[in-house]
C-alpha positions as CSV (number, residue, x, y, z in Angstrom):
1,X,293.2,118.5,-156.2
2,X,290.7,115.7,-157.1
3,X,291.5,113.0,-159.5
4,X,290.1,113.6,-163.0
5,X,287.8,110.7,-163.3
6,X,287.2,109.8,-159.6
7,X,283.1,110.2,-159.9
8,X,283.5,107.3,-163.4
9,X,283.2,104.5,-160.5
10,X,285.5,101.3,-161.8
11,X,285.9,103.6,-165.0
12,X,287.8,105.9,-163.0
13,X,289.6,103.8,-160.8
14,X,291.0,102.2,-163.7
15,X,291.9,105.1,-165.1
16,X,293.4,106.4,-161.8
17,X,295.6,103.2,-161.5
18,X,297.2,101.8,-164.8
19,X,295.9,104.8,-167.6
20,X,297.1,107.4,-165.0
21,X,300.6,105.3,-164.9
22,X,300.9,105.0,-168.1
23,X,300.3,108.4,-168.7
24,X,302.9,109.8,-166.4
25,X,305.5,107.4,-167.7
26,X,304.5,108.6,-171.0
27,X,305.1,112.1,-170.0
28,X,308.3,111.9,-168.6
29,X,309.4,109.8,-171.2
30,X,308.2,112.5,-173.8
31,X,306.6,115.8,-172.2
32,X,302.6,116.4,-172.5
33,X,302.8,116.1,-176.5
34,X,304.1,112.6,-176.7
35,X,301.2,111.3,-174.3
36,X,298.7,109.6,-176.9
37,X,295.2,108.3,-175.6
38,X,295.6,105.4,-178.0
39,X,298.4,104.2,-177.0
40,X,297.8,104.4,-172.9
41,X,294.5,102.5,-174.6
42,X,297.0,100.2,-175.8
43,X,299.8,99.8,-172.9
44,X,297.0,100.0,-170.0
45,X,294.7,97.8,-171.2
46,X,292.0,100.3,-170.9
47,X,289.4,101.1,-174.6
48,X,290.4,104.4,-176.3
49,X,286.2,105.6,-175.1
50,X,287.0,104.9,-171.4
51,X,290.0,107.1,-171.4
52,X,288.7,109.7,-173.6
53,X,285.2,109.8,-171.9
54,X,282.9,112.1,-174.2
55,X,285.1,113.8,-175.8
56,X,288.2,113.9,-177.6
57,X,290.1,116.0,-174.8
58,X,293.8,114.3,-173.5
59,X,293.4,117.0,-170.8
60,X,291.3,115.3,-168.1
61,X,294.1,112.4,-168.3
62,X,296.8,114.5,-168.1
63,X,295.5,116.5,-165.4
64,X,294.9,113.1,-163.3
65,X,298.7,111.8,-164.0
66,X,300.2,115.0,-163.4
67,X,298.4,115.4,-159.6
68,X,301.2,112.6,-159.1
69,X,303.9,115.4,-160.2
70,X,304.7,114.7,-156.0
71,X,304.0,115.6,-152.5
72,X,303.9,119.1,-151.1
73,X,306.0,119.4,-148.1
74,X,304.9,120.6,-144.9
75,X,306.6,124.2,-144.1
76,X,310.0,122.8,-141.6
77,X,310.0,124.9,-138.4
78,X,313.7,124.4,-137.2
79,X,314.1,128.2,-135.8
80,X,315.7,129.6,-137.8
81,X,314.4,131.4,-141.3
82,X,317.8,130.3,-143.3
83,X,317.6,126.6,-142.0
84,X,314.2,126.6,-143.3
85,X,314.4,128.0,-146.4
86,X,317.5,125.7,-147.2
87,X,315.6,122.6,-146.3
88,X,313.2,123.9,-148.9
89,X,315.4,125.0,-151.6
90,X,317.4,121.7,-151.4
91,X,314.5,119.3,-151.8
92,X,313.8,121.5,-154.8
93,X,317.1,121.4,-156.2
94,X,316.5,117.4,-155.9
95,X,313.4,117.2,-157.7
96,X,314.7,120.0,-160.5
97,X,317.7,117.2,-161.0
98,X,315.6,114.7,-161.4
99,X,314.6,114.2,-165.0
100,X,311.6,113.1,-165.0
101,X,310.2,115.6,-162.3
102,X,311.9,118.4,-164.7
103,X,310.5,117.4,-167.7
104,X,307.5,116.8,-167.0
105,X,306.8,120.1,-164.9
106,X,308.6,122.1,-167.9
107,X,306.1,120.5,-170.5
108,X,303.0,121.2,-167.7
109,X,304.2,125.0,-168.0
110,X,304.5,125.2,-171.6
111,X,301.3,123.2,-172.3
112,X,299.5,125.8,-170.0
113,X,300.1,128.6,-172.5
114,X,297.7,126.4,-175.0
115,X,295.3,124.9,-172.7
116,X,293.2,126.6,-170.1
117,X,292.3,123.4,-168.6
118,X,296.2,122.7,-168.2
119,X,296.6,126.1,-167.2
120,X,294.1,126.1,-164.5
121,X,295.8,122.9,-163.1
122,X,299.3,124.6,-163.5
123,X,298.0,126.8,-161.1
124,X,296.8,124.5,-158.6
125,X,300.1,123.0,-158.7
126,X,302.4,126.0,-158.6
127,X,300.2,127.2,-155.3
128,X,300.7,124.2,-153.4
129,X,304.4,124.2,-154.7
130,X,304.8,127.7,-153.1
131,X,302.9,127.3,-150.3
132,X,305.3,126.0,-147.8
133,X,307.9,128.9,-148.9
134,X,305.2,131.6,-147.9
135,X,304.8,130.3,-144.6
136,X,308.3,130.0,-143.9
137,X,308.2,133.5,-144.9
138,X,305.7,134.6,-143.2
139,X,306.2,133.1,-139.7
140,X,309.5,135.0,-140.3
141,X,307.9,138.6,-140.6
142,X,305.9,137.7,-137.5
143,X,309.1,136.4,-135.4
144,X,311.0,139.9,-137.1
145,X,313.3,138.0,-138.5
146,X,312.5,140.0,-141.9
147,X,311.1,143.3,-142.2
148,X,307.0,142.8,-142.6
149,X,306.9,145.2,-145.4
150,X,308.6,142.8,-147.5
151,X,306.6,141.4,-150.0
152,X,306.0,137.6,-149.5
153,X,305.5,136.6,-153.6
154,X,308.6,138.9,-154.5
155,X,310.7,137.0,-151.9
156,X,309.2,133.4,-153.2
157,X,310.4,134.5,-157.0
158,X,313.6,135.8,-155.7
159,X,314.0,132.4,-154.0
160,X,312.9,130.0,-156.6
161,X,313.7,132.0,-159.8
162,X,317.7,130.9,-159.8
163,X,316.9,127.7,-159.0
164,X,314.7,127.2,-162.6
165,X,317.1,129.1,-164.3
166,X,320.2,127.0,-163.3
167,X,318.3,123.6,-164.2
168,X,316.8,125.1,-167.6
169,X,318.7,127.6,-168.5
170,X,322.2,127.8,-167.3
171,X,322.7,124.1,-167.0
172,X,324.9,124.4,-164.1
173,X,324.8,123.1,-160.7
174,X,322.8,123.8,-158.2
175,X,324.6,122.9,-154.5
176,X,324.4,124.3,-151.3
177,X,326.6,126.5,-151.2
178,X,324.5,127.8,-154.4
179,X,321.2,128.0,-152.5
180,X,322.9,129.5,-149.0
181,X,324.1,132.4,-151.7
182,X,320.4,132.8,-152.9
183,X,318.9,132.7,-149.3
184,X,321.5,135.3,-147.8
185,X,321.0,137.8,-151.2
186,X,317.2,137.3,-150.9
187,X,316.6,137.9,-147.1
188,X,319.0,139.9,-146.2
């Protein structure tokens, strides 16, 4: 995904460096409706017009800080479709119990039911999340290591679903032991 003001020249690189820092700390600090244009205007240095551009819209800013949200890992290829999978569901269960990952990715989701522009980027984000898991998954099929009829997006929710409702919901820990338990029920 691009960067929201990358075509503003130094406009846009300024906005890219210190208002889209700002702007993440300001969302993990308070989720999308504490983030206020004036004051990233104020903390980053950079006029309330710059960071607003022509119109009054935060979305364009929040958009550009939460590309940041992190890196998409490549899908692992150790053999073996468990191994993968955990490798996966453990580097999620690291960024779900990291606060400011959570929070901010919780207040992307429920912002997205408000904002198309939010939503459309919610998208973007939740492909690229998912991606790796579907290739896992579907180098599996081809190796018949699961049945090909399965249906790759079911197995991806069955997969990722207990690991959101443990962090937001439950509350309770999610170890490996956890995660081997949601791999052997999901593939099986």
């Amino acid at each position: 995904m691009g960067r929201a003001h990358s075509d503003r020249g130094e406009e846009g690189r300024a906005l890219e460096g210190e208002g889209a820092r700002e702007t993440y700390r300001q969302l993990a600090q308070s989720g999308i409706n504490g983030v206020s244009i004036v004051e990233v205007s104020r903390t980053s240095g950079i006029s309330n017009t710059t960071i607003s551009g022509t119109g009054p819209s935060r979305s364009p800013l929040l958009i550009d800080a939460c590309s940041r949200l992190g890196s998409v890992p490549e899908a692992p290829d150790t053999g073996s479709i468990q191994a993968d999978l955990s490798a996966l569901l453990e580097r999620l269960s690291d960024q779900l119990q990291t606060v400011n990952w959570s929070s901010v990715y919780h207040s992307i989701i429920d912002a997205a039911e408000r904002d198309p522009e939010i939503e459309a980027m919610q998208a973007n984000l939740h492909k690229s999340f998912m991606a790796p898991f579907e290739a896992v998954i579907e180098r599996a099929k081809s190796k018949g290591e699961i049945s090909s009829d399965r249906i790759t997006s079911d197995l991806v929710a069955a997969l990722i679903g207990p690991m959101f409702f443990r962090r937001w919901f439950s509350k309770e820990t999610i170890g490996k032991l956890f995660i081997r338990t949601i791999i052997e029920n999901s593939i099986r």
